[in-house]
KOLMI-314133 format. One record per atom (N, C-alpha, C): residue in three letters; x, z, y negated; residue number from 1; chain. Coordinates in nm, 3 decimals. Layout:
! residues N
+---------+---------+---------+---------+-----+--------+
| residuo |      c1 |      c3 |      c2 | num | cadena |
+---------+---------+---------+---------+-----+--------+
|     ALA |       X |       Z |       Y | NUM |      A |
...
+---------+---------+---------+---------+-----+--------+
//
This chain:
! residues 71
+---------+---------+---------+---------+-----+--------+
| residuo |      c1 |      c3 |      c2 | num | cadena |
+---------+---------+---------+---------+-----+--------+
|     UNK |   3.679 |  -4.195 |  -3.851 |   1 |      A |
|     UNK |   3.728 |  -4.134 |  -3.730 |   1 |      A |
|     UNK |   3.881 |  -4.134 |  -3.736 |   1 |      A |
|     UNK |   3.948 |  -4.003 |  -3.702 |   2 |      A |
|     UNK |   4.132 |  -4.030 |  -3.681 |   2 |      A |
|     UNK |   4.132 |  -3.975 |  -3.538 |   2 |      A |
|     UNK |   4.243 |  -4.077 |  -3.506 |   3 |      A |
|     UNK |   4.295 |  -4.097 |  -3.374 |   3 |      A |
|     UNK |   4.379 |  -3.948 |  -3.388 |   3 |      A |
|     UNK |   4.324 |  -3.872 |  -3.242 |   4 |      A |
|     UNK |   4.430 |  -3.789 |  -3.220 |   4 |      A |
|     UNK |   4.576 |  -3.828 |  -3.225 |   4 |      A |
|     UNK |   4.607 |  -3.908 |  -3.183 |   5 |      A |
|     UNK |   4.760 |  -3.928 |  -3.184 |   5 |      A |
|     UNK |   4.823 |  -3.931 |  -3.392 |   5 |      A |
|     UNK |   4.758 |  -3.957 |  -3.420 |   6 |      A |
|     UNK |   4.753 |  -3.960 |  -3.616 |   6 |      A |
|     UNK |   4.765 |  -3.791 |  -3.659 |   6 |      A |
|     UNK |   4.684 |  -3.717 |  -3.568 |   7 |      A |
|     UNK |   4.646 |  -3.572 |  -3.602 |   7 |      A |
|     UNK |   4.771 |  -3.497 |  -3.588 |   7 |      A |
|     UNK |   4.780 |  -3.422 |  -3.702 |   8 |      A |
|     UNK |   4.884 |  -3.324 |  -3.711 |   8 |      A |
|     UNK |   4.858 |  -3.207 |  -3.701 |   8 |      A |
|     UNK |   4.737 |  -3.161 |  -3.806 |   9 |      A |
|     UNK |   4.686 |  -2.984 |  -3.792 |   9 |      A |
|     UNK |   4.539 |  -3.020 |  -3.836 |   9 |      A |
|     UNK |   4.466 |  -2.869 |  -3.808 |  10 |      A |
|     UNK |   4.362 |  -2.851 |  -3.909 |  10 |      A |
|     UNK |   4.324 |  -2.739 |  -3.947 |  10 |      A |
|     UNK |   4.348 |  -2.697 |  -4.057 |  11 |      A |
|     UNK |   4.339 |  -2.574 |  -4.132 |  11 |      A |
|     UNK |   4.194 |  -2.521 |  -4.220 |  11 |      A |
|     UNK |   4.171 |  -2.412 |  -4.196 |  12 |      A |
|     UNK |   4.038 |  -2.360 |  -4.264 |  12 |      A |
|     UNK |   4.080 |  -2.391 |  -4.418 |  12 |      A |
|     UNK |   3.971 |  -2.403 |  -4.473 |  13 |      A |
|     UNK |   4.002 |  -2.500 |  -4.630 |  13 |      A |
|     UNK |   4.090 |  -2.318 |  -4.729 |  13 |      A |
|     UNK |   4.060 |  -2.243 |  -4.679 |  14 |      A |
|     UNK |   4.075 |  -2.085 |  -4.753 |  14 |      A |
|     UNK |   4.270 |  -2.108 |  -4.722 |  14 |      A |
|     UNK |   4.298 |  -2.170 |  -4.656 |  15 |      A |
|     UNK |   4.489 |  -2.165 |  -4.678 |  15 |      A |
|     UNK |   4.491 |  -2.217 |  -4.759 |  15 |      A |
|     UNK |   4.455 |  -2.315 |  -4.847 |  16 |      A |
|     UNK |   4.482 |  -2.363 |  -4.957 |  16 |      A |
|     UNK |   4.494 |  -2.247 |  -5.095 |  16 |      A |
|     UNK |   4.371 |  -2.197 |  -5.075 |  17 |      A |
|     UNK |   4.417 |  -2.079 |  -5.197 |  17 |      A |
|     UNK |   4.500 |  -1.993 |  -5.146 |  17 |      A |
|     UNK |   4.533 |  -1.933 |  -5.011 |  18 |      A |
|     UNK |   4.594 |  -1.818 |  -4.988 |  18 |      A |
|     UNK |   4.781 |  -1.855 |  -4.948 |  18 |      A |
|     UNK |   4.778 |  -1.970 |  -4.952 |  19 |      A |
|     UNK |   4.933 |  -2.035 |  -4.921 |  19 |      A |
|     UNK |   4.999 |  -2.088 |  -5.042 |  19 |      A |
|     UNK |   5.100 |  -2.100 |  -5.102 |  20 |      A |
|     UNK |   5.160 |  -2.178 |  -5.208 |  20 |      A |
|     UNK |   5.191 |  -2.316 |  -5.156 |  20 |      A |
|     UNK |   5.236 |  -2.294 |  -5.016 |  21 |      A |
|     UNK |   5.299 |  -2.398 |  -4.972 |  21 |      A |
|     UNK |   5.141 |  -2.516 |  -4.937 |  21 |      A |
|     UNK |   5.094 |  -2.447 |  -4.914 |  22 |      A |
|     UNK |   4.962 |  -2.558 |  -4.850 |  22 |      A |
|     UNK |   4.909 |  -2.615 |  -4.946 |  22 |      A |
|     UNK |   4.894 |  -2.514 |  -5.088 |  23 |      A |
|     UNK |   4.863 |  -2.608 |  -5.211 |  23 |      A |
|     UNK |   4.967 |  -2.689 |  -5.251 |  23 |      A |
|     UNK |   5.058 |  -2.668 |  -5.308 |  24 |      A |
|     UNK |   5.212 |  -2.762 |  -5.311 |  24 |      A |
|     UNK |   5.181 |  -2.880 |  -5.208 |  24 |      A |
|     UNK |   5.136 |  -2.886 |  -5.106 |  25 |      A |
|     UNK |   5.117 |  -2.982 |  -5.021 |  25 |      A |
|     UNK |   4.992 |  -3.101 |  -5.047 |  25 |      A |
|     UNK |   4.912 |  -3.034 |  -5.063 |  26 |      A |
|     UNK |   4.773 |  -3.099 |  -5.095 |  26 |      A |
|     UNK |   4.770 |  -3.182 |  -5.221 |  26 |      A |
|     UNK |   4.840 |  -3.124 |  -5.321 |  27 |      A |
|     UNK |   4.906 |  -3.186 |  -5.482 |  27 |      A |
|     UNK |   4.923 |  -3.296 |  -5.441 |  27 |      A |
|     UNK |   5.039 |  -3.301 |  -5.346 |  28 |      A |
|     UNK |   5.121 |  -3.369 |  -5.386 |  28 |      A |
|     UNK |   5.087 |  -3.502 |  -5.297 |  28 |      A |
|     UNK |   4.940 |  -3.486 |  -5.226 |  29 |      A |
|     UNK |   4.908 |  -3.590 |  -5.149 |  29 |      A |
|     UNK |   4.791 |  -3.650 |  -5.236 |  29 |      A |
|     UNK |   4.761 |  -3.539 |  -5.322 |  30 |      A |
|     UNK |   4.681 |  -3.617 |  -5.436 |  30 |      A |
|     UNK |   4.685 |  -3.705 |  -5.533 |  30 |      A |
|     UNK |   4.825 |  -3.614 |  -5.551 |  31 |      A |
|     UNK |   4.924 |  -3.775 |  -5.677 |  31 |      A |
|     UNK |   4.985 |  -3.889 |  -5.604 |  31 |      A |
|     UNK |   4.957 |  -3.915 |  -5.467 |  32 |      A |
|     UNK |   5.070 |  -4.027 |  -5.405 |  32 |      A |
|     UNK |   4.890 |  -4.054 |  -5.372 |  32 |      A |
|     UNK |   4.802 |  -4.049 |  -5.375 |  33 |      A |
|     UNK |   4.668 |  -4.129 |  -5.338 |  33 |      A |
|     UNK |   4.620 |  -4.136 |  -5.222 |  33 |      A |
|     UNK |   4.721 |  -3.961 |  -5.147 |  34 |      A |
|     UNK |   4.624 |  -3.973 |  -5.003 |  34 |      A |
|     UNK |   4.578 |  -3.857 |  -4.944 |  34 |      A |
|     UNK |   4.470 |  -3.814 |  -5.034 |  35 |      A |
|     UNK |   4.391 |  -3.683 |  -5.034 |  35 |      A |
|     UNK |   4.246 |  -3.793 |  -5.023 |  35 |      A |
|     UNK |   4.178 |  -3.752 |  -4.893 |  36 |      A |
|     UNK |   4.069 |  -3.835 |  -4.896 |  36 |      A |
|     UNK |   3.996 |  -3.713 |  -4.871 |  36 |      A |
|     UNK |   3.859 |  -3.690 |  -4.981 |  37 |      A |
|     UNK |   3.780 |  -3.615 |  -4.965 |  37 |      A |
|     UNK |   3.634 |  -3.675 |  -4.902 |  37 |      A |
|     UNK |   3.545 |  -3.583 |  -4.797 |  38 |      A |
|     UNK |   3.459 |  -3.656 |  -4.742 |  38 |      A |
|     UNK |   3.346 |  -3.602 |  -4.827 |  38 |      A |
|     UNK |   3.320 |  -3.455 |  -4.811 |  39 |      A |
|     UNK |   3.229 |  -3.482 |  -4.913 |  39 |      A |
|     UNK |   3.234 |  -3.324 |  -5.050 |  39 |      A |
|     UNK |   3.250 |  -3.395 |  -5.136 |  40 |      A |
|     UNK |   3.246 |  -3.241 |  -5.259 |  40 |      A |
|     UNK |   3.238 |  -3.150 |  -5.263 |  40 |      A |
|     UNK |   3.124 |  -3.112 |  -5.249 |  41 |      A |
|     UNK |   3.053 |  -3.012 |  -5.279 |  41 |      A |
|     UNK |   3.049 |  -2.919 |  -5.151 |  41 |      A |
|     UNK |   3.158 |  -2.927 |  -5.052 |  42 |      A |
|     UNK |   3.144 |  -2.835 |  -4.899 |  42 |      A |
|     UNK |   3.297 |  -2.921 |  -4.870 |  42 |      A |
|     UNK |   3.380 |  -2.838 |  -4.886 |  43 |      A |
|     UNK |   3.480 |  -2.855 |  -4.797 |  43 |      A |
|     UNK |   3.508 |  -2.733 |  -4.721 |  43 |      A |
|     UNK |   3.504 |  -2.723 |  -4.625 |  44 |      A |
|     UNK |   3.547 |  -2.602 |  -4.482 |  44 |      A |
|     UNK |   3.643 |  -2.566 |  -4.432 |  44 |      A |
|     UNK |   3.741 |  -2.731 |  -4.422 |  45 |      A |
|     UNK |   3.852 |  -2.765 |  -4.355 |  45 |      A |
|     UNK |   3.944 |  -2.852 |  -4.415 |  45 |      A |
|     UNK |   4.077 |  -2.837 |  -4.378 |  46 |      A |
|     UNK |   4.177 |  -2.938 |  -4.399 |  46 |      A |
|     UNK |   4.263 |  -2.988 |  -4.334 |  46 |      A |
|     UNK |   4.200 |  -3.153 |  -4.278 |  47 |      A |
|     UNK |   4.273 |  -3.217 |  -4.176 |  47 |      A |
|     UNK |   4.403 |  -3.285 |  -4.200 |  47 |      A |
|     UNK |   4.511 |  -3.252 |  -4.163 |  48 |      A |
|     UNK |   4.664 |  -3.353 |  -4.209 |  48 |      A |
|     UNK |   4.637 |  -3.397 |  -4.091 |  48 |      A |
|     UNK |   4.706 |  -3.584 |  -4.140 |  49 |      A |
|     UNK |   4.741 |  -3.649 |  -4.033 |  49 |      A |
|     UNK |   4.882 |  -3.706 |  -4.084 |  49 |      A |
|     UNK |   4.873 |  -3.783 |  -3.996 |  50 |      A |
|     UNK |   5.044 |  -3.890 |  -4.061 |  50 |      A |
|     UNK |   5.032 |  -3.973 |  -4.162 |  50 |      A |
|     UNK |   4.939 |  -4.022 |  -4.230 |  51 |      A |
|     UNK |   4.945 |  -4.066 |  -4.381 |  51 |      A |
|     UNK |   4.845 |  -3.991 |  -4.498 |  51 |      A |
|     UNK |   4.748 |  -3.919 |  -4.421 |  52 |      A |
|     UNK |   4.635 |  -3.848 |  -4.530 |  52 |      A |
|     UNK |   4.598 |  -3.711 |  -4.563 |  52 |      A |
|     UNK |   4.562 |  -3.656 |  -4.599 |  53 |      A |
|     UNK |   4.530 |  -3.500 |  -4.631 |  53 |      A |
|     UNK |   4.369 |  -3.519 |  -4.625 |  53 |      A |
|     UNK |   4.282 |  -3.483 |  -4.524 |  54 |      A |
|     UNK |   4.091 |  -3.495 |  -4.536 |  54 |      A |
|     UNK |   4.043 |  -3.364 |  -4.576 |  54 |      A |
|     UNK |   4.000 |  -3.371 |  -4.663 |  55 |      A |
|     UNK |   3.895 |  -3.264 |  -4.741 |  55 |      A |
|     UNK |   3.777 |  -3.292 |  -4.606 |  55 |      A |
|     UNK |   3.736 |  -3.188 |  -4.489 |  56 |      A |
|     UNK |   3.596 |  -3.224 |  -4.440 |  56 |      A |
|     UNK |   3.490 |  -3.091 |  -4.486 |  56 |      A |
|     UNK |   3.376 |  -3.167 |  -4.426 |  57 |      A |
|     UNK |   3.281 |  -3.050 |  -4.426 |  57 |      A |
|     UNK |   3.228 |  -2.973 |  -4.312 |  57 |      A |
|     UNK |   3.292 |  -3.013 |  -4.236 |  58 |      A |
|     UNK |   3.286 |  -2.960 |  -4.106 |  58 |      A |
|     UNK |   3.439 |  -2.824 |  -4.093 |  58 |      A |
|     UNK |   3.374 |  -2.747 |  -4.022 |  59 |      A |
|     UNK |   3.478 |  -2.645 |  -3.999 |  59 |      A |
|     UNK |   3.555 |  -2.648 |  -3.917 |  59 |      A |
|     UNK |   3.681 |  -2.602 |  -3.918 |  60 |      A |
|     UNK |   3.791 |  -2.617 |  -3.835 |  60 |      A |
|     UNK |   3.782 |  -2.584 |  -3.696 |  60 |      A |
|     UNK |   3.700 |  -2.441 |  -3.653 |  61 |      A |
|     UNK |   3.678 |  -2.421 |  -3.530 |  61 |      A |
|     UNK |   3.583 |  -2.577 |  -3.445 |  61 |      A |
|     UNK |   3.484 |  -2.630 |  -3.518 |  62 |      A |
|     UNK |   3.405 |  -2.724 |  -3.482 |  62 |      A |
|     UNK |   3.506 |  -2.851 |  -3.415 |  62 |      A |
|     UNK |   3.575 |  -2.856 |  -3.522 |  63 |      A |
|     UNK |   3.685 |  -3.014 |  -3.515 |  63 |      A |
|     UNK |   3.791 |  -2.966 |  -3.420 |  63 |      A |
|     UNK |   3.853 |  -2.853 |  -3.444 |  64 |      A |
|     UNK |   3.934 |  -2.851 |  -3.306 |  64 |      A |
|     UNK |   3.859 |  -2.830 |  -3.149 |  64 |      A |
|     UNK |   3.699 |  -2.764 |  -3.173 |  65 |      A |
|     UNK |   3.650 |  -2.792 |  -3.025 |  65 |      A |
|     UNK |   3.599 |  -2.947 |  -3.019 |  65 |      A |
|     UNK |   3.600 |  -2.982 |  -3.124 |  66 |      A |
|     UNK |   3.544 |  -3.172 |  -3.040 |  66 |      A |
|     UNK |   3.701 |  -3.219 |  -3.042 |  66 |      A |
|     UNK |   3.739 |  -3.215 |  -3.110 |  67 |      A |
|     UNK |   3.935 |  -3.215 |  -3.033 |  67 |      A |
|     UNK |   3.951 |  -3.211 |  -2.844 |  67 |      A |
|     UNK |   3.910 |  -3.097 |  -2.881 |  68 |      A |
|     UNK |   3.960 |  -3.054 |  -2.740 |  68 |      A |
|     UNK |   3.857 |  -3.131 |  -2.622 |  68 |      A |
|     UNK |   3.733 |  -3.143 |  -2.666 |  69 |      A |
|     UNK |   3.634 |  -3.211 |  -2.591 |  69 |      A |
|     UNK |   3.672 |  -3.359 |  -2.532 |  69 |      A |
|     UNK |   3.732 |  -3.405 |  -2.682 |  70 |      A |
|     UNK |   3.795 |  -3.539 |  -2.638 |  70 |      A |
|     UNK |   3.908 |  -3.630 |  -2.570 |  70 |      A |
|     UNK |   3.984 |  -3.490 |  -2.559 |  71 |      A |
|     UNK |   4.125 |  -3.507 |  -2.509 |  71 |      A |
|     UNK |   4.129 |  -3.489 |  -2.337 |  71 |      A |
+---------+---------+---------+---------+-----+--------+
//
């Protein structure tokens, strides 16, 4: 679980190929050891917070409406 207050964005997993900058980003949270993937084989979304980059399998519209549910 991340604490909204931790939450920065969450992006459909497709900016990664269609941005330079979002891949450049994701790299580089991979080589410092804080790209946490949840699960392989289905990533949808990409959650930044203040220390991690989350590979989920849940989709972005989903996570920002339980976002919003919770706030």
């Amino acid at each position: 679980m991340i604490r909204a207050a931790d939450l920065i964005a969450i992006f459909d997993a497709t900016i990664e190929q269609s941005s330079k900058l979002s891949s450049q980003y994701v790299n580089h949270a991979k080589e410092h050891g804080q790209l946490e993937i949840v699960d392989v084989d289905e990533v949808k979304s990409i959650v930044l917070t203040t220390d991690h980059v989350y590979y989920s399998p849940i989709s972005s519209s989903t996570l920002k409406r339980r976002l919003y549910q919770v706030v």
